[in-house]
C-alpha positions as CSV (number, residue, x, y, z in Angstrom):
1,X,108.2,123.2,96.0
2,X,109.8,120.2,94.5
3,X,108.9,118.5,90.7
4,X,107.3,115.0,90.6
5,X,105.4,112.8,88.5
6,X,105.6,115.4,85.6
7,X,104.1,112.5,82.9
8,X,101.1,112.8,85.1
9,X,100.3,116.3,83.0
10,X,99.2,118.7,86.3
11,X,100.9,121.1,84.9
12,X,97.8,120.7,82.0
13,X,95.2,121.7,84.4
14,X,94.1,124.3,86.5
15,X,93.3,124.0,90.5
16,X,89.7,124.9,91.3
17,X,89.2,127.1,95.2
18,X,88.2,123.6,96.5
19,X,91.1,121.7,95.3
20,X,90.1,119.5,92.7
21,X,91.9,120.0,88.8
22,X,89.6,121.4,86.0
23,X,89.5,119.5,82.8
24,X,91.0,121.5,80.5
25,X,91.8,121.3,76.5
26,X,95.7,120.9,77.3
27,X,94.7,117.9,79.2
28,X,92.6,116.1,76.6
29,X,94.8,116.9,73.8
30,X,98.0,115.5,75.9
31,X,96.1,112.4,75.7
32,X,94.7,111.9,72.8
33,X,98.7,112.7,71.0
34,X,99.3,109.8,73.0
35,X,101.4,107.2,70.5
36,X,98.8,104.5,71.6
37,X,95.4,107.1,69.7
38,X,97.6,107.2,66.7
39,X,95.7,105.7,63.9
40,X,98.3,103.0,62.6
41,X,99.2,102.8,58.6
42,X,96.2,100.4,57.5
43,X,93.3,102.9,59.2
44,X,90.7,104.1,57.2
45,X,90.2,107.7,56.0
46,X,87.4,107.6,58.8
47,X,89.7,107.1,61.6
48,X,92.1,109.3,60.7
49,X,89.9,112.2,59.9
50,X,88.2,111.5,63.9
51,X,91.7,111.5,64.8
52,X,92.8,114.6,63.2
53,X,90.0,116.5,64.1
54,X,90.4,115.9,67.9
55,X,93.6,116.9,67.9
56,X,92.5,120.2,66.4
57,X,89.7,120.5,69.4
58,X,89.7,117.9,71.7
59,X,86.2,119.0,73.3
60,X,84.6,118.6,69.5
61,X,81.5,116.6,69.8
62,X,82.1,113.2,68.1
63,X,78.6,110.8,67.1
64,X,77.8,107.0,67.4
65,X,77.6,107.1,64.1
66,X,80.6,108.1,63.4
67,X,82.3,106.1,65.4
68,X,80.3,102.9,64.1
69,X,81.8,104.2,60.6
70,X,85.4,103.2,61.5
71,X,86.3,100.1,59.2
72,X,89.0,98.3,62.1
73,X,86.3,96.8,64.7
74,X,89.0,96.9,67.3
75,X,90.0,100.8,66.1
76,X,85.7,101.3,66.9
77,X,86.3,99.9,70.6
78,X,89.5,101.9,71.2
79,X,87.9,105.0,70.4
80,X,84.3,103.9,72.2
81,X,86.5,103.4,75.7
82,X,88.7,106.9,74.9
83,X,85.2,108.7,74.3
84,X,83.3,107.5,77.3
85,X,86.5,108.8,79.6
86,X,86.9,112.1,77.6
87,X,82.3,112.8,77.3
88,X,82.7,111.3,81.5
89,X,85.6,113.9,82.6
90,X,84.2,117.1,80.6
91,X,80.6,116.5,81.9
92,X,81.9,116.3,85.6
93,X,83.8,119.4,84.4
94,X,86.9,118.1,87.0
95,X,89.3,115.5,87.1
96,X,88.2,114.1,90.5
97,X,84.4,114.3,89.4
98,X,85.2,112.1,86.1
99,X,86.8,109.4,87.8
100,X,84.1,109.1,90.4
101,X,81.4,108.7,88.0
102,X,83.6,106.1,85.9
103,X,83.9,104.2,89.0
104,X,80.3,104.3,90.3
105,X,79.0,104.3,87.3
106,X,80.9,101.4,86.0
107,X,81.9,103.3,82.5
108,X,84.5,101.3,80.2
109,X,87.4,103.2,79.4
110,X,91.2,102.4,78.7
111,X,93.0,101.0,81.6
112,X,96.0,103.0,80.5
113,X,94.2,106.2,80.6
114,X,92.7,105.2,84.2
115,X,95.6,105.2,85.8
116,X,96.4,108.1,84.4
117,X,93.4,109.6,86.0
118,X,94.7,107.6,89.4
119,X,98.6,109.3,89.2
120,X,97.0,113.2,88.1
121,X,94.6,112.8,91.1
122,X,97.6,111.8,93.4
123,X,99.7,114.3,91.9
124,X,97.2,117.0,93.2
125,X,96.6,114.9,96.3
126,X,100.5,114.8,97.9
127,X,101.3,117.9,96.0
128,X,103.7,119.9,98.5
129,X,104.1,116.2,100.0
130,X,108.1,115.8,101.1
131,X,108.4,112.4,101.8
132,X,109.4,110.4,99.3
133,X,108.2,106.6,100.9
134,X,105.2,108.1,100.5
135,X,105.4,109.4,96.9
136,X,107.0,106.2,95.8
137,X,104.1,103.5,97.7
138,X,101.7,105.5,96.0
139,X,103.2,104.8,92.4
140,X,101.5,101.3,93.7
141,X,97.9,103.1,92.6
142,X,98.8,103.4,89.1
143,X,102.2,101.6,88.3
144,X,101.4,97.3,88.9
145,X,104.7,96.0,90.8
146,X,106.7,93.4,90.7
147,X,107.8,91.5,94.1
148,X,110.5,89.2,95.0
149,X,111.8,88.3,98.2
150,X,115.1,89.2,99.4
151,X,116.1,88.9,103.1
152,X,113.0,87.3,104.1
153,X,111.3,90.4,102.8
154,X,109.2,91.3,99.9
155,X,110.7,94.4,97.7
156,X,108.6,95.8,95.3
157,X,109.5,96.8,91.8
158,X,107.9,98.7,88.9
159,X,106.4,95.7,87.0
160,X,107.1,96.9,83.3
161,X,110.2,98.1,84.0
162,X,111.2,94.3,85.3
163,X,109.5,93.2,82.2
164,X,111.9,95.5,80.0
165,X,115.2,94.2,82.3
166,X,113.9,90.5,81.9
167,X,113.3,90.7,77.8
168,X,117.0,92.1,78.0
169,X,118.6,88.8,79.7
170,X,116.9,86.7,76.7
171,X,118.5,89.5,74.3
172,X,121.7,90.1,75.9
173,X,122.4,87.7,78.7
174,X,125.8,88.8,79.8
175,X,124.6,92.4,79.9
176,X,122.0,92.0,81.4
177,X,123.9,89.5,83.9
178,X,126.7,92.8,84.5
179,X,123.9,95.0,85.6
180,X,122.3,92.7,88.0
181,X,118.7,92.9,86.8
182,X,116.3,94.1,89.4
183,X,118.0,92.9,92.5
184,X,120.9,95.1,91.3
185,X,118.5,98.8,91.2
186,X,118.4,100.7,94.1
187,X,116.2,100.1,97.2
188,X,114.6,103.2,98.4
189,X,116.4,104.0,101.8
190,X,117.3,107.3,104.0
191,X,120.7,107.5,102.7
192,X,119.4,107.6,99.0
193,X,116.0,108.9,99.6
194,X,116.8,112.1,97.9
195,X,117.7,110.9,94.2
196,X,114.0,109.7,93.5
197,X,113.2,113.2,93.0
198,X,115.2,112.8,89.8
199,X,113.7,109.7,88.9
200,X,110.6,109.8,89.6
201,X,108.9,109.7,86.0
202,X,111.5,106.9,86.0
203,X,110.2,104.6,88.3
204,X,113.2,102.9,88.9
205,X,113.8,102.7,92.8
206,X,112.7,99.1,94.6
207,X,110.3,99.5,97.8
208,X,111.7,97.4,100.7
209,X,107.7,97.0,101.6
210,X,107.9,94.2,103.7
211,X,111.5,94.8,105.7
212,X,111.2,99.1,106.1
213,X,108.6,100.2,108.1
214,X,108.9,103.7,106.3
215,X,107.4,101.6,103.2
216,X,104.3,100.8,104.7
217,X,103.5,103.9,106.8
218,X,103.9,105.5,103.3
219,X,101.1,103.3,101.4
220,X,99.1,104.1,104.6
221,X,99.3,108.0,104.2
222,X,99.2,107.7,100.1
223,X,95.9,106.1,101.1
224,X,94.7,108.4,103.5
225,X,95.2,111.4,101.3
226,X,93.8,109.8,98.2
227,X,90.4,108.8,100.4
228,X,90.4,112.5,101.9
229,X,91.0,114.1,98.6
230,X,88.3,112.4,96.7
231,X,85.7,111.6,99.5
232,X,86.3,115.0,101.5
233,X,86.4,113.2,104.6
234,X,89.1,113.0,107.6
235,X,90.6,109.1,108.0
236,X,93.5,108.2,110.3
237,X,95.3,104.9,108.0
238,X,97.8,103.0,109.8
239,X,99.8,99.4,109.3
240,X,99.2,96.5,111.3
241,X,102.1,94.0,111.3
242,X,100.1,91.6,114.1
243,X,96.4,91.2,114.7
244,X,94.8,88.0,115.7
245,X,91.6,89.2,116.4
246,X,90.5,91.3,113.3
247,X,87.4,92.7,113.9
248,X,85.9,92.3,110.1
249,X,83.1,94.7,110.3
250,X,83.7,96.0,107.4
251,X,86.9,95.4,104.8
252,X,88.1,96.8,101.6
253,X,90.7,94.5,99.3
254,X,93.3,96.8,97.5
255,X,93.9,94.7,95.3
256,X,91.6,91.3,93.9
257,X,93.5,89.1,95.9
258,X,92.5,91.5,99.2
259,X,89.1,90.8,98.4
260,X,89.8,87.9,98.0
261,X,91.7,87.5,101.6
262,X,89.0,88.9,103.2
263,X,85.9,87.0,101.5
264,X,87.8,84.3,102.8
265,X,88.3,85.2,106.2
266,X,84.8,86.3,106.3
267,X,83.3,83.2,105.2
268,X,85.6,80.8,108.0
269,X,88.0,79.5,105.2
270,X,91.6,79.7,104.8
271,X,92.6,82.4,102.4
272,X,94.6,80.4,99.3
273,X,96.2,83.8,98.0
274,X,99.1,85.6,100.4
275,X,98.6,88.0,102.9
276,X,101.3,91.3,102.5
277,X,100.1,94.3,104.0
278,X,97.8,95.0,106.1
279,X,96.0,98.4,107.6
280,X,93.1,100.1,109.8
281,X,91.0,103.2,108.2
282,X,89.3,104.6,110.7
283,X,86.8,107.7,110.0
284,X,86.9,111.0,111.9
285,X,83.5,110.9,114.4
286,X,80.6,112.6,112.2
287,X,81.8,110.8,109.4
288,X,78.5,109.7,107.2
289,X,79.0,105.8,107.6
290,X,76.6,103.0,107.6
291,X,74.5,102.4,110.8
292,X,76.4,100.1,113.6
293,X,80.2,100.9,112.0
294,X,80.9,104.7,113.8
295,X,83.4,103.0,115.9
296,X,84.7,100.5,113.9
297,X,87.8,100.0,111.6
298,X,87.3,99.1,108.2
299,X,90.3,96.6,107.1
300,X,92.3,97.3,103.8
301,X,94.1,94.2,102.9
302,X,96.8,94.1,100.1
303,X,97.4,90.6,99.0
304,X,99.2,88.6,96.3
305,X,99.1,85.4,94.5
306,X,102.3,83.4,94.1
307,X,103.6,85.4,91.4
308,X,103.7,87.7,93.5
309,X,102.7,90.7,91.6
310,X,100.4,93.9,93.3
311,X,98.1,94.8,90.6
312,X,96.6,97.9,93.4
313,X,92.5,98.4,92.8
314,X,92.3,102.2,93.4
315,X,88.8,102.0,92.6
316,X,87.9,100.0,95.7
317,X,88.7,103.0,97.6
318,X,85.6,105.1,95.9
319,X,83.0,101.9,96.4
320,X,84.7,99.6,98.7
321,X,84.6,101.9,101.6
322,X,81.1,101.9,104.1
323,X,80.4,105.4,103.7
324,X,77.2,106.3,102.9
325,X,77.5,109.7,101.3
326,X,80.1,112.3,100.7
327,X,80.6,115.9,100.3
328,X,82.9,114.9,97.3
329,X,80.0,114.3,95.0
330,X,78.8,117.4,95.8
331,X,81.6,119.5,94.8
């Protein structure tokens, strides 16, 4: 079975009988030796001693009040958001279980640490998983992307990594000019497909997600396997490049400007962001969905605004989506 997404730290955790990753010790500490925990030069003796004593058990209780003791305010808030992810995740006892109950119970954590969570979860989800359009549209859960047309397409590439190549062509210009910036990487293809196994902590291969229809049938099964991972329930996901008569039952943005597509579209208007991908979720029969939407799709829409960036909303799949109830919570 081949390596992927080894940043992700699965190989931190142990797989329960039904599937889901135990929150271990290995995994906690792996985060909080992250650089961005680090208490910086001018932190108290407070912080540092939290700090230090996390790292020598990370499932050591830790106290309001000593928290509220940290001198830096903003130091207080990092480690009140770090907490409430790492008390969440050991309660549930799994990694699935924690980010449920962040979600629905609107817990404030660290964004960076969240989509951790996301890219663990999906490691565990497509482990085994051989296609690599699908392993690299599902990067969209927890990488944000950068797009650009090219060819009357939109490609997609890792946002910070366009954000390093664009800080180097206001460093180093002619550099930067030599190596083509993003429209020089490579774009994911069937006669390359086999080098992103080497890169895949890398993120470095552009998504041809308007022009390959491999691109978009691979955001539709990354999304199908992360809904039937957490929620425990079947779903057949596909793209629709053409519908003029949407029936909007029932609709679920994947990213802000989805929601904000569809609000639009629900309320008669005409949607001011940009439409880019589009796709039907329907639930296997005996599904526990809300009364009058058995034999309905429910709409995932994956819009932009003119920059043109996909900032993905994961957590619309665990609250967006009309089911009522699932076995997931359960587990």
């Amino acid at each position: 079975m081949r390596e992927f997404w080894v940043a992700s730290g699965h190989h931190l955790t142990r797989r329960r009988s039904d599937g889901w990753l135990e929150v271990t010790p290995e995994l906690l500490l792996a985060w909080l030796a992250r650089p961005e925990l680090a208490p910086p030069e001018e932190a108290c003796e407070a912080e540092r001693a939290l700090h230090a004593r996390l790292l020598a058990d990370p499932l050591a209780k830790v106290s309001g009040a000593e928290v509220a003791a940290l001198a830096d305010p903003d130091g207080r808030e990092n480690w009140e958001l770090v907490l409430a992810l790492r008390d969440t995740l050991i309660s549930a006892g799994t990694v699935e279980g924690g980010y449920l109950a962040l979600i629905r119970n609107r817990v404030p954590t660290a964004p960076v640490l969240l989509q951790q969570l996301v890219q663990l979860i999906l490691r565990n989800a497509l482990d085994g998983c051989e296609d690599v359009h699908v392993l690299r549209a599902a990067e969209m859960f927890f990488r944000p992307q950068y797009g650009w047309l090219k060819d009357g397409h939109l490609h997609l590439v890792d946002l910070e990594l366009q954000q390093e190549m664009e800080a180097k062509v206001h460093s180093n210009p002619l550099a930067a000019l030599m190596e083509g910036g993003v429209e020089g990487l490579d774009v994911l293809g069937d006669h390359n497909a086999w080098t992103w196994w080497s890169r895949s902590d890398a993120h470095t291969m552009v998504q041809n997600f308007g022009g390959n229809p491999a691109s978009r049938m691979g955001l539709a099964e990354a999304i199908r396997a992360f809904i039937r991972h957490l929620h425990r329930v079947e779903v057949t996901v596909l793209p629709v490049t053409r519908e003029e008569k949407a029936d909007l039952a029932w609709f679920v943005g994947l990213t802000r400007e989805g929601t904000e597509y569809g609000n639009a579209l629900w309320q008669g208007k005409t949607p001011a962001v940009q439409l880019v991908g589009l796709f039907t979720i329907d639930f296997a029969p005996g599904s526990p969905l809300r009364a009058g939407l058995e034999n309905r799709p429910t709409w995932a829409m994956l819009a932009t605004g003119k920059d043109l960036i996909v900032q993905f909303k994961p957590q619309n799949l665990i609250d967006g989506l009309p089911l009522v109830a699932t076995k997931g919570e359960a587990a």
